[in-house]
Biopython code that builds the backbone (N, CA, C, O; Angstrom):
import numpy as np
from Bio.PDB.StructureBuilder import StructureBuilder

atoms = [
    (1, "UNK", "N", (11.280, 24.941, 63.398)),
    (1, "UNK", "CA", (11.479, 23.623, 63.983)),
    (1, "UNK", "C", (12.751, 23.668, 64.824)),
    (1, "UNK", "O", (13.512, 24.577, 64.493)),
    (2, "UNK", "N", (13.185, 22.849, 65.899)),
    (2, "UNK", "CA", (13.958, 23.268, 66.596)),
    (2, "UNK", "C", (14.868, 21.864, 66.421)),
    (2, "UNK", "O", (14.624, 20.834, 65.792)),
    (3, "UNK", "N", (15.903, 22.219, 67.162)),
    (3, "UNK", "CA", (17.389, 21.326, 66.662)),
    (3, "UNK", "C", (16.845, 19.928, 67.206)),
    (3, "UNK", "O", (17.170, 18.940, 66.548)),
    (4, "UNK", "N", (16.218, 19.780, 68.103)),
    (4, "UNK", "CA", (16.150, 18.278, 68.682)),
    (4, "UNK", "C", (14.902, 17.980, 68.085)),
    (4, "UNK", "O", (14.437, 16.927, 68.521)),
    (5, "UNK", "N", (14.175, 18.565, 67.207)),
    (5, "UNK", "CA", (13.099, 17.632, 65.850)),
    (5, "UNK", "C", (13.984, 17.276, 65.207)),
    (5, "UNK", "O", (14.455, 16.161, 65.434)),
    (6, "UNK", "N", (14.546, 18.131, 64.132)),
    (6, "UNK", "CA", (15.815, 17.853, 63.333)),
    (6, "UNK", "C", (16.358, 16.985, 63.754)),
    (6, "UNK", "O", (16.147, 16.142, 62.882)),
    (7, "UNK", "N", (17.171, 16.335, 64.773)),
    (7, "UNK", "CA", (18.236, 15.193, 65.321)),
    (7, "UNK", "C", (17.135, 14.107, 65.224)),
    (7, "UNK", "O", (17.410, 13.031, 64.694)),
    (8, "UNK", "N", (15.603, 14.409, 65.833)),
    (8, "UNK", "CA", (15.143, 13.112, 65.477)),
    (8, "UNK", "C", (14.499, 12.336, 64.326)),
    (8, "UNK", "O", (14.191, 11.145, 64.294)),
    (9, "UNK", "N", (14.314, 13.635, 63.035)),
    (9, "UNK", "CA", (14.079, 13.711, 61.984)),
    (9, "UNK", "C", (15.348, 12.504, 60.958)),
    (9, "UNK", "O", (15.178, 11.459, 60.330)),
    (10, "UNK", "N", (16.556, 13.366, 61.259)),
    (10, "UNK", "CA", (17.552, 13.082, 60.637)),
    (10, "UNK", "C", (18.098, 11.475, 61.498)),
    (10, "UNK", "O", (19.053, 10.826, 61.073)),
    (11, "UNK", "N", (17.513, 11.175, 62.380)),
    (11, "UNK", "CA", (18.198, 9.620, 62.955)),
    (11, "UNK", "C", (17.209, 8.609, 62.394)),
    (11, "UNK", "O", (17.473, 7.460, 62.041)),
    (12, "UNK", "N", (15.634, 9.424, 62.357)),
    (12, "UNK", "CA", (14.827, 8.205, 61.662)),
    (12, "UNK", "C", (14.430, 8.261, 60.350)),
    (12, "UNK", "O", (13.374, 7.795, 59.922)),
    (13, "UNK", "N", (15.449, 8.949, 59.576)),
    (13, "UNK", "CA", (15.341, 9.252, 58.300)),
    (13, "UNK", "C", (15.705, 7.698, 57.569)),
    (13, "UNK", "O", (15.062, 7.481, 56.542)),
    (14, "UNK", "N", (16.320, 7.005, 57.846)),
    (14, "UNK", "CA", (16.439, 5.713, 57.873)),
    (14, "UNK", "C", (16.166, 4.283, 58.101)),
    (14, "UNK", "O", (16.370, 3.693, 59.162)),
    (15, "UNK", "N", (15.653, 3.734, 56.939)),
    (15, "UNK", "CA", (14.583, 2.806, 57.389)),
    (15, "UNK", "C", (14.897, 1.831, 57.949)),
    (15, "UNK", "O", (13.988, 1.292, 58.579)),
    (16, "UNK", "N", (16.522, 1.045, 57.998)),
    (16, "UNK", "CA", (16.771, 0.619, 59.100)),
    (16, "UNK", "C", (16.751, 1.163, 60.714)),
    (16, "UNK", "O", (16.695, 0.407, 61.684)),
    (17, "UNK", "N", (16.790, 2.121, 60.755)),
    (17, "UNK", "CA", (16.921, 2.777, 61.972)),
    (17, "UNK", "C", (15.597, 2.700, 62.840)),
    (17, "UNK", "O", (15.467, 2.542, 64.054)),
    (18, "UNK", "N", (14.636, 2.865, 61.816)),
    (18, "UNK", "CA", (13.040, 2.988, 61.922)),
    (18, "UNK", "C", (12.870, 1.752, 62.335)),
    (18, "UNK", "O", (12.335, 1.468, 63.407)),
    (19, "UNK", "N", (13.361, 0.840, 61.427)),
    (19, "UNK", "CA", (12.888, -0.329, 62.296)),
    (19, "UNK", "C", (13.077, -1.210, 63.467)),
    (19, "UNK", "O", (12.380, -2.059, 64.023)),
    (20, "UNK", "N", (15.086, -0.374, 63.782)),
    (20, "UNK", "CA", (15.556, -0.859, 64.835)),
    (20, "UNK", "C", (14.713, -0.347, 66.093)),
    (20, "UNK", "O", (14.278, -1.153, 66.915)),
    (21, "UNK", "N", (14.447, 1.399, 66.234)),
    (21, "UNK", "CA", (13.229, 1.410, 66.690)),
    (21, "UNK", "C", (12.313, 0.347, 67.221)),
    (21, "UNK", "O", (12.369, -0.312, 68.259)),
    (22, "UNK", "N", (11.260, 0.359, 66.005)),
    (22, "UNK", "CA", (10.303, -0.715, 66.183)),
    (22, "UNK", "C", (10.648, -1.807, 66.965)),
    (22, "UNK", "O", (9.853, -2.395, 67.699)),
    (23, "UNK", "N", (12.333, -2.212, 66.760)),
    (23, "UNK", "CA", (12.454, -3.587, 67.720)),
    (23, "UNK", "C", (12.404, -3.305, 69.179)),
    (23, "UNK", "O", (11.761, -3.971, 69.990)),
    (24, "UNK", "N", (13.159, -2.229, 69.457)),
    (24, "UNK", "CA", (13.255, -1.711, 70.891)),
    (24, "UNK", "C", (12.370, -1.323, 71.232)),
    (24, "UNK", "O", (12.532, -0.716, 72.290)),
    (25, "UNK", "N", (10.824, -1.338, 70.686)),
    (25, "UNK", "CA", (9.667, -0.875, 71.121)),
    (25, "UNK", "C", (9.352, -1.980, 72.026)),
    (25, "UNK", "O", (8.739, -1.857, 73.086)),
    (26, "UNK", "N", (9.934, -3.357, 71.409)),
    (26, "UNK", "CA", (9.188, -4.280, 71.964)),
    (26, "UNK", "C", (10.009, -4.792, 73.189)),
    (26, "UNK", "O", (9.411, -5.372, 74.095)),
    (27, "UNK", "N", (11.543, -4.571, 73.258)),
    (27, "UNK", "CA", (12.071, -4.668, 74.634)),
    (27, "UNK", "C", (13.717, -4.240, 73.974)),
    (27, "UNK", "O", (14.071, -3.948, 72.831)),
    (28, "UNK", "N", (14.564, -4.378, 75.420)),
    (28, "UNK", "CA", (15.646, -3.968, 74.948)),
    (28, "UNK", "C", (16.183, -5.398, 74.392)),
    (28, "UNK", "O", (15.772, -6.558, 74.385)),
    (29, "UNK", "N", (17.577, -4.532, 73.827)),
    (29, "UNK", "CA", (18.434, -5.649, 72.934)),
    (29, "UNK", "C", (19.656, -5.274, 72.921)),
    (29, "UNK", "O", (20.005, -4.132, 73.223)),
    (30, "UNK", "N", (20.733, -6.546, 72.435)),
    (30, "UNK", "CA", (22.116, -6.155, 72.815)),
    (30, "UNK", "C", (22.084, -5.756, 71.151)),
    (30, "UNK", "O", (21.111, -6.063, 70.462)),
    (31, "UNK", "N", (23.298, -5.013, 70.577)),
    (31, "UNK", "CA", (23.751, -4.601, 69.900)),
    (31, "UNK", "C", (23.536, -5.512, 68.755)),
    (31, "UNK", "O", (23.020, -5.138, 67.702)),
    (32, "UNK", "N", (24.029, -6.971, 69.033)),
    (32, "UNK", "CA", (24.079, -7.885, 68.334)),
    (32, "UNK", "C", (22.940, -8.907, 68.093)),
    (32, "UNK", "O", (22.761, -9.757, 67.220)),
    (33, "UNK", "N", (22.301, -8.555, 69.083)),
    (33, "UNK", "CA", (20.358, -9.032, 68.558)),
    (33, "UNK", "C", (19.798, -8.205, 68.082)),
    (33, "UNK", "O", (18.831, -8.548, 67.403)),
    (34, "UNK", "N", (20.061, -6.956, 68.171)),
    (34, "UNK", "CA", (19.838, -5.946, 66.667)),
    (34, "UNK", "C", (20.176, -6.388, 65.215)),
    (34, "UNK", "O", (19.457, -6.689, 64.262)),
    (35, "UNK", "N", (21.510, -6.323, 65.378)),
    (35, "UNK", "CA", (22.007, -7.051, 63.901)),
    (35, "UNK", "C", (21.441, -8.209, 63.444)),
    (35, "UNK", "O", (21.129, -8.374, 62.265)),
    (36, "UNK", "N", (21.290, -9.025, 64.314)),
    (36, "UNK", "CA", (20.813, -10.420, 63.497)),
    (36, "UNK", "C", (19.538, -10.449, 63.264)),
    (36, "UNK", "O", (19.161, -11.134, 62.313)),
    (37, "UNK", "N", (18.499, -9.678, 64.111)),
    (37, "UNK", "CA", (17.204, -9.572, 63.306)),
    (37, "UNK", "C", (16.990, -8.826, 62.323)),
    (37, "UNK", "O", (15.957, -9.073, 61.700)),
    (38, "UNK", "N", (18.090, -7.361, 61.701)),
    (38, "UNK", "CA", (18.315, -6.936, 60.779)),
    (38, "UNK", "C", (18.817, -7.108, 59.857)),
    (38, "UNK", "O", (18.699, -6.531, 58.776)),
    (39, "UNK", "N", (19.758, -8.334, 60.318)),
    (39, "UNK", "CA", (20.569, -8.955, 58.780)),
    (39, "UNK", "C", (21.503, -7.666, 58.778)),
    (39, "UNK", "O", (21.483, -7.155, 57.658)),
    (40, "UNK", "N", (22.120, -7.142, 59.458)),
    (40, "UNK", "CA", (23.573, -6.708, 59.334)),
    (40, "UNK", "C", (24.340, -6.544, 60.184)),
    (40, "UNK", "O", (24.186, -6.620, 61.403)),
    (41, "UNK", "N", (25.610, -6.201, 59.318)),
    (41, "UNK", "CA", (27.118, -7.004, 60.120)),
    (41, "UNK", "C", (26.974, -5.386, 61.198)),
    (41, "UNK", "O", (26.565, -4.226, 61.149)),
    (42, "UNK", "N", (27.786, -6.592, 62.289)),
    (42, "UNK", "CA", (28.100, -5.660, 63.615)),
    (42, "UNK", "C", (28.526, -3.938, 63.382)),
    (42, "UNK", "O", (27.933, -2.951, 63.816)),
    (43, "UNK", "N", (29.639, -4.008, 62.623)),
    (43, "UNK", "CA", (29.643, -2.673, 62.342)),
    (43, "UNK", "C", (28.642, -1.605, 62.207)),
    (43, "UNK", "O", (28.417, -0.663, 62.967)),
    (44, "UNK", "N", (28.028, -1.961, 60.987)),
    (44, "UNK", "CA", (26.886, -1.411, 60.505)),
    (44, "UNK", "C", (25.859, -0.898, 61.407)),
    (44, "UNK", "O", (25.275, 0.185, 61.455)),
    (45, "UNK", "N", (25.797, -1.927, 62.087)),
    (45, "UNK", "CA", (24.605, -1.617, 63.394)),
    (45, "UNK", "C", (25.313, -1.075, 64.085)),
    (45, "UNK", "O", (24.290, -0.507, 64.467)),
    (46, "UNK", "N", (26.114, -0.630, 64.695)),
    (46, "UNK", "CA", (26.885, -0.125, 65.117)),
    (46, "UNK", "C", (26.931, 1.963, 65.287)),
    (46, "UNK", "O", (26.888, 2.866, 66.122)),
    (47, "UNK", "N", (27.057, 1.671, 63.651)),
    (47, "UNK", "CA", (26.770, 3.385, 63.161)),
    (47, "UNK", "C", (25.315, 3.682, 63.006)),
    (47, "UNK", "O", (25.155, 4.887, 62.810)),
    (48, "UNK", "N", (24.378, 3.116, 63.022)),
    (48, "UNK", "CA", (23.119, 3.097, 63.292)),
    (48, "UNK", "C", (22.904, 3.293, 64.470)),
    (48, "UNK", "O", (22.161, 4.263, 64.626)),
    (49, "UNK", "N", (23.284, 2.708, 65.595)),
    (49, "UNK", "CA", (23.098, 3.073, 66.813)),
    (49, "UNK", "C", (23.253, 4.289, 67.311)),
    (49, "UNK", "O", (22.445, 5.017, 67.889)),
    (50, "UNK", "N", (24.686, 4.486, 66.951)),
    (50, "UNK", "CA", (24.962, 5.570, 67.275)),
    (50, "UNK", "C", (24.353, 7.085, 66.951)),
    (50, "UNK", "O", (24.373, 8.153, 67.563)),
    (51, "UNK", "N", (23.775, 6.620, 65.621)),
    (51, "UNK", "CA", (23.018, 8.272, 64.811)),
    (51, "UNK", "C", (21.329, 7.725, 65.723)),
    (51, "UNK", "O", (20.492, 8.627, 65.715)),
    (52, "UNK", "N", (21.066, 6.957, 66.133)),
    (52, "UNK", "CA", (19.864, 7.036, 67.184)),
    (52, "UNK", "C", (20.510, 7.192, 68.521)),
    (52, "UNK", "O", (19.525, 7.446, 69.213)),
    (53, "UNK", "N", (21.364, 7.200, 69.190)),
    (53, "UNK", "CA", (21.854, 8.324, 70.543)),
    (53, "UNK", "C", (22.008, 9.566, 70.125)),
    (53, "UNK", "O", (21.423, 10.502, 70.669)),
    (54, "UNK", "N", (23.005, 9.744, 68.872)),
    (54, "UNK", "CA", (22.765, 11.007, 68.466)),
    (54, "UNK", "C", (21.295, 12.095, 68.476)),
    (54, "UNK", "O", (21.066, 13.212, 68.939)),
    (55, "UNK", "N", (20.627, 11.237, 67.820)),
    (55, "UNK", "CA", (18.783, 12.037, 67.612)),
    (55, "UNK", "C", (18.207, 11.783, 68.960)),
    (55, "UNK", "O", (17.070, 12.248, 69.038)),
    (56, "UNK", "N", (18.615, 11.201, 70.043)),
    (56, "UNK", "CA", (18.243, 11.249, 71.243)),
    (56, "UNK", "C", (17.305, 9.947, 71.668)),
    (56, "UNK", "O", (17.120, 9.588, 72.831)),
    (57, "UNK", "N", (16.872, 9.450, 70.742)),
    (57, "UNK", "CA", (16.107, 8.309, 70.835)),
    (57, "UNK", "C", (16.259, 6.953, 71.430)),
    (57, "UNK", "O", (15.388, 6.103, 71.614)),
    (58, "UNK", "N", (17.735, 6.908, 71.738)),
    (58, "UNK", "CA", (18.127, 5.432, 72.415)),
    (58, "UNK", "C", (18.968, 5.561, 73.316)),
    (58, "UNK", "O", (19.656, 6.551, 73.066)),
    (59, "UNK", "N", (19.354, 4.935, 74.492)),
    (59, "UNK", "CA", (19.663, 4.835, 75.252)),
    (59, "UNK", "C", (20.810, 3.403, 75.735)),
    (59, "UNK", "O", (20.436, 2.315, 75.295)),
    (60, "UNK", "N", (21.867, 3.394, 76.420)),
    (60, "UNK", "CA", (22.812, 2.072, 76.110)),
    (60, "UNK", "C", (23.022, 1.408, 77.979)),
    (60, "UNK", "O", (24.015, 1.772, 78.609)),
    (61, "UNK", "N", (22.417, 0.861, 78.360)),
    (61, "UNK", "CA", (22.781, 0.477, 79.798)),
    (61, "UNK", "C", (24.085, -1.104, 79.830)),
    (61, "UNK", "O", (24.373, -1.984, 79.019)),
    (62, "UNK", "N", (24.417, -0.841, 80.862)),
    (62, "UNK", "CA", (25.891, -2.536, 81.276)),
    (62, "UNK", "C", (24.912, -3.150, 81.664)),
    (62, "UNK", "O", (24.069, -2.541, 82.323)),
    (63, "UNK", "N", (24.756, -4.432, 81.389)),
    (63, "UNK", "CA", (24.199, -5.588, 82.329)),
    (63, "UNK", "C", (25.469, -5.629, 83.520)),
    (63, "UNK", "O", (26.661, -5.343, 83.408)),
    (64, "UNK", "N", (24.573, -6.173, 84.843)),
    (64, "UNK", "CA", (25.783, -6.351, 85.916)),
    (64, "UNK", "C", (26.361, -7.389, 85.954)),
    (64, "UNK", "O", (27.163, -7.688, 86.838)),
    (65, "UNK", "N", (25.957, -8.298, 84.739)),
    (65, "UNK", "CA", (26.894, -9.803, 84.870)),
    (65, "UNK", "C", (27.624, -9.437, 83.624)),
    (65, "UNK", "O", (28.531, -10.270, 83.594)),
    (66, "UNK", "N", (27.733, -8.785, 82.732)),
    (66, "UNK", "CA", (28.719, -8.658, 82.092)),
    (66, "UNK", "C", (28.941, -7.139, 81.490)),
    (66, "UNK", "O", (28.179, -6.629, 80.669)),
    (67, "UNK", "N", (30.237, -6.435, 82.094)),
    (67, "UNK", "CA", (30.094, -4.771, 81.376)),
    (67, "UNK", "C", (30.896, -4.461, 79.994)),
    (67, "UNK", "O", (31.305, -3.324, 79.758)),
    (68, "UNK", "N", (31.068, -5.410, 79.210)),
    (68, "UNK", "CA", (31.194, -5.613, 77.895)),
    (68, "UNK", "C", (30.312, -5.654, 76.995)),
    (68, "UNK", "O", (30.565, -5.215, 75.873)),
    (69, "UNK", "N", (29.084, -6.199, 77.308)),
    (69, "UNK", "CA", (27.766, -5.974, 76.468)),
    (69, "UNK", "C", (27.340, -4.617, 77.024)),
    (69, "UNK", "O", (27.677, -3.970, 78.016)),
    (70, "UNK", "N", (26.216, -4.362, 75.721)),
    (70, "UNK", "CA", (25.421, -2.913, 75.797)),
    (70, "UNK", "C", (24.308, -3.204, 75.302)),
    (70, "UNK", "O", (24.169, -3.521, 74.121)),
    (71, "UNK", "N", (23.068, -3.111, 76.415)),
    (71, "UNK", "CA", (21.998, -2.911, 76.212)),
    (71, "UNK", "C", (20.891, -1.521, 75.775)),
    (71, "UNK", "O", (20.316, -0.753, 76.546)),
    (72, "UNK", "N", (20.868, -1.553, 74.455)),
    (72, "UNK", "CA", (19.877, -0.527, 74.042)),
    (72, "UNK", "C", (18.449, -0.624, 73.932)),
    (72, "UNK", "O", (17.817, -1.361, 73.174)),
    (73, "UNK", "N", (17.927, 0.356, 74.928)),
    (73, "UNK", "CA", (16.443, 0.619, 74.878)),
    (73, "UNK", "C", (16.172, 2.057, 74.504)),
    (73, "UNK", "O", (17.095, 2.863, 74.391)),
    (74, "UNK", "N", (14.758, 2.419, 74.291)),
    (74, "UNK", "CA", (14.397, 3.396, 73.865)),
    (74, "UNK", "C", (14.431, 4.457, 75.131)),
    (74, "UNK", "O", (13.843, 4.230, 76.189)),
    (75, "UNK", "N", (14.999, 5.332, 74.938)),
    (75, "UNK", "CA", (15.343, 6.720, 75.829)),
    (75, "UNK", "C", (13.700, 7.280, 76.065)),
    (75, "UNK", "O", (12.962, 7.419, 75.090)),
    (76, "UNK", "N", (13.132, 7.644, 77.773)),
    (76, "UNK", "CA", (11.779, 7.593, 77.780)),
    (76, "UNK", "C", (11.712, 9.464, 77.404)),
    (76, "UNK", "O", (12.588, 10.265, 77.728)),
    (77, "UNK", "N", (10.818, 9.690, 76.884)),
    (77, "UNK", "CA", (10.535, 10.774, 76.761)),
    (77, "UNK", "C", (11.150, 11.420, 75.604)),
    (77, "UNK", "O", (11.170, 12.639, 75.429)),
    (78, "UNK", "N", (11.662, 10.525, 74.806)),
    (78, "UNK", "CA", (12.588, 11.175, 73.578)),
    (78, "UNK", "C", (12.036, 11.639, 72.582)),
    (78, "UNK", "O", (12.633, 12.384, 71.805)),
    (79, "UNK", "N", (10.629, 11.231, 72.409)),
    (79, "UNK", "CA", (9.512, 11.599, 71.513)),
    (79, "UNK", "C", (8.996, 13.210, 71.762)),
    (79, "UNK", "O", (8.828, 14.037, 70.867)),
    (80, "UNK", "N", (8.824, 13.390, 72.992)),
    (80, "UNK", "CA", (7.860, 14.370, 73.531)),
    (80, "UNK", "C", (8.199, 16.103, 72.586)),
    (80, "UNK", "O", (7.270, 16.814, 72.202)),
    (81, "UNK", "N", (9.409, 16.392, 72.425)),
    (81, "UNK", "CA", (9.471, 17.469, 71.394)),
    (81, "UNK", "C", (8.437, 17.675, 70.129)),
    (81, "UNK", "O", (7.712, 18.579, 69.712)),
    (82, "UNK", "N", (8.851, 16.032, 69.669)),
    (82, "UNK", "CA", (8.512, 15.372, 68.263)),
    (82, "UNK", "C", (7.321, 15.899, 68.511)),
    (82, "UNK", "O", (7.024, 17.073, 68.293)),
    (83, "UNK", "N", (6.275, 14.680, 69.182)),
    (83, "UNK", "CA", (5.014, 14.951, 69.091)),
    (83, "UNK", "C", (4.305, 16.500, 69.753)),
    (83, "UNK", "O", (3.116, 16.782, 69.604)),
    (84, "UNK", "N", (5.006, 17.121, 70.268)),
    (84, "UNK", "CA", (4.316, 18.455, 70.413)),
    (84, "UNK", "C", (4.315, 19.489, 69.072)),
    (84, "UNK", "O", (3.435, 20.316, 68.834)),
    (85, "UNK", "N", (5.386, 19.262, 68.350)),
    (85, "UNK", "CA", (5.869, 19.675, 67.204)),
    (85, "UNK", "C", (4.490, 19.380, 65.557)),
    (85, "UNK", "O", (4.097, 20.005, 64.572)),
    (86, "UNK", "N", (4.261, 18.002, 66.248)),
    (86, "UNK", "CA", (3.381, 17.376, 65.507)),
    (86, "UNK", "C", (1.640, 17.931, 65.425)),
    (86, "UNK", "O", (0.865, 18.132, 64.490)),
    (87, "UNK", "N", (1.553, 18.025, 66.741)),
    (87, "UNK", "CA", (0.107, 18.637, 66.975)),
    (87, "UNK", "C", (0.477, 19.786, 66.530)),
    (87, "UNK", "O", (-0.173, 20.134, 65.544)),
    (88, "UNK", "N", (1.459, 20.691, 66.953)),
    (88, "UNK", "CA", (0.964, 21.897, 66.318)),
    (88, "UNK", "C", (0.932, 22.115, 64.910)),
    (88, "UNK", "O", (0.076, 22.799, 64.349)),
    (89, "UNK", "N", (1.972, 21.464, 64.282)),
    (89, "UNK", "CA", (1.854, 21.235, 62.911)),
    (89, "UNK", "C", (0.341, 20.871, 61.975)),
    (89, "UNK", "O", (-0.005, 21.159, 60.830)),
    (90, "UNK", "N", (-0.436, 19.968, 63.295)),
    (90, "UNK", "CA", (-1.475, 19.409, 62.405)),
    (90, "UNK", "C", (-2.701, 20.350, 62.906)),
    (90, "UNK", "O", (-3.793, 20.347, 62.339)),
    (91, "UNK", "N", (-2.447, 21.019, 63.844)),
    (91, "UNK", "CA", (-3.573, 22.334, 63.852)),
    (91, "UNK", "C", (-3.563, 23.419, 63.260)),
    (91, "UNK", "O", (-4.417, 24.305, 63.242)),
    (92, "UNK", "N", (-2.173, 23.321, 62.562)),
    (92, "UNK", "CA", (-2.203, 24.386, 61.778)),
    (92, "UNK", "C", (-2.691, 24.004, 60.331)),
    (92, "UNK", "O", (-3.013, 24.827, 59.474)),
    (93, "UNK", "N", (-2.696, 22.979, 60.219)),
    (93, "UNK", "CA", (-3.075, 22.544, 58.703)),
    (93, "UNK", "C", (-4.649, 22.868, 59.174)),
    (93, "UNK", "O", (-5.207, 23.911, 58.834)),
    (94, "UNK", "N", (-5.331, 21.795, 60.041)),
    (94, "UNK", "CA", (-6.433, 21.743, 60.241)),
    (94, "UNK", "C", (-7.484, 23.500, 59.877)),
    (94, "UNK", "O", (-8.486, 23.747, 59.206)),
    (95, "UNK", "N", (-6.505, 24.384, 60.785)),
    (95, "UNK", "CA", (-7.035, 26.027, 60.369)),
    (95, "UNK", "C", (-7.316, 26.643, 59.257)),
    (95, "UNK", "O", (-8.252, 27.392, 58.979)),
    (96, "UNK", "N", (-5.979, 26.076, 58.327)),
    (96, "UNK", "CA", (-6.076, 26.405, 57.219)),
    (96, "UNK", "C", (-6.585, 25.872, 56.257)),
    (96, "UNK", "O", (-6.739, 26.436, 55.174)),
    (97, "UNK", "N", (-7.007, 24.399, 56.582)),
    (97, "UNK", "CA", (-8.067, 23.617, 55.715)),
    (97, "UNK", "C", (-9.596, 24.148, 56.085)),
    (97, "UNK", "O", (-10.609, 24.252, 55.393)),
    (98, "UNK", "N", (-9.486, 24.262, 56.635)),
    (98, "UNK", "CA", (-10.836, 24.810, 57.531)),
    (98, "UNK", "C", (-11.146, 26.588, 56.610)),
    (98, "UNK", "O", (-12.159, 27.010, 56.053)),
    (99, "UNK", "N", (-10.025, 27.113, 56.777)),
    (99, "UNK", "CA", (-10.174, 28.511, 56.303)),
    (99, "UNK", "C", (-10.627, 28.314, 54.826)),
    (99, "UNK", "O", (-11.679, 28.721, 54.333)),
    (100, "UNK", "N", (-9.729, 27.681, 54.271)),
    (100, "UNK", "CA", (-9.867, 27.130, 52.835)),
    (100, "UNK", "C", (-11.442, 26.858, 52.135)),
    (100, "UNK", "O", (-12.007, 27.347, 51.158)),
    (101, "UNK", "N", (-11.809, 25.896, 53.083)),
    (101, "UNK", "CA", (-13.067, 25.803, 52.824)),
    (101, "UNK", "C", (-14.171, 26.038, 52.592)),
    (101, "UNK", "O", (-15.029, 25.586, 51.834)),
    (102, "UNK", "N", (-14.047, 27.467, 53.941)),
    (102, "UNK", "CA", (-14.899, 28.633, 53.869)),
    (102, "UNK", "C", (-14.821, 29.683, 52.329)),
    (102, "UNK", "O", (-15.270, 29.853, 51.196)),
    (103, "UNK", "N", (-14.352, 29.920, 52.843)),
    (103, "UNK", "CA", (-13.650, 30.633, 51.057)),
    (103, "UNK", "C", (-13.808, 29.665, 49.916)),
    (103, "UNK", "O", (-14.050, 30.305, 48.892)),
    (104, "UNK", "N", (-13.781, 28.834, 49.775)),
    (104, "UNK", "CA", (-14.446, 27.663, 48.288)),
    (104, "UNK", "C", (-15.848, 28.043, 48.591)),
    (104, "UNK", "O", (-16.443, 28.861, 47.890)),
    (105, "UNK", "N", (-16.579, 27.264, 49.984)),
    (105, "UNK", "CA", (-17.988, 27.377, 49.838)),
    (105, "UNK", "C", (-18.457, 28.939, 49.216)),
    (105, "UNK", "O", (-19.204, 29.058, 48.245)),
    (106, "UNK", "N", (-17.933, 29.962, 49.888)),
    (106, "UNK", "CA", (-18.254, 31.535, 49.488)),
    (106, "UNK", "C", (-18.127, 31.616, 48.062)),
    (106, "UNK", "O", (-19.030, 32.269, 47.539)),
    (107, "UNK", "N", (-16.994, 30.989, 47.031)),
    (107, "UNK", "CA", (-17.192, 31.306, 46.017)),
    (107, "UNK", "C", (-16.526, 32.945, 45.853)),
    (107, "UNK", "O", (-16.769, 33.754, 44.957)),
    (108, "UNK", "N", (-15.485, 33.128, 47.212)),
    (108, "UNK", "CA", (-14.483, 34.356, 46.309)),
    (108, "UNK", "C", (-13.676, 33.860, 46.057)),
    (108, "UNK", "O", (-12.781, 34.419, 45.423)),
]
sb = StructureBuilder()
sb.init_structure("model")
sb.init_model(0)
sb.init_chain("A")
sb.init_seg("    ")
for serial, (resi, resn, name, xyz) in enumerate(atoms, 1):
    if name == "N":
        sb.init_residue(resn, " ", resi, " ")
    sb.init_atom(name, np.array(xyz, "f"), 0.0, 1.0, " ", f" {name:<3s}", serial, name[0])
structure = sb.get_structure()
């Protein structure tokens, strides 16, 4: 597995994180409309954010009316490791379920 599964492994290892995700699926958000639909204090969300830039998954833009706020959306293409990682993972099961099978039906 390679370092940037791992980073995104280890950022959505967290089920807040997972779900902050989920929010930014649905559009971006400031820092602090994160927190309040999560029910936690600024800080908190805060270090959450940050371990999802870390795993590559989010992204922080300035609005041009104010460059004190930070808008986080989901970074495009941040998945694409993941899910290549994924198919091959699940064709390899698939082979070996498959192999498996043969060998039960045979009865060695």
């Amino acid at each position: 597995m390679s370092a940037g599964v791992d980073r995104i492994f280890a950022a959505l290892a967290d089920p807040v994180r997972r779900r902050a995700v989920e929010l930014l699926g649905q559009c971006p958000r400031s820092a602090g409309e994160l927190a309040g639909e999560l029910g936690l204090a600024p800080p908190a969300m805060s270090r959450h954010l940050r371990a999802l830039k870390a795993g590559g998954l989010v992204e922080d833009s300035h609005p041009a009316f104010d460059a004190r706020v930070r808008i986080y959306s989901l970074k495009d293409g941040a998945t694409t490791e993941l899910r290549q990682w994924l198919a091959e993972t699940e064709a390899l099961w698939t082979r070996q379920l498959a192999a498996f099978k043969v060998h039960v039906e045979r009865g060695e």
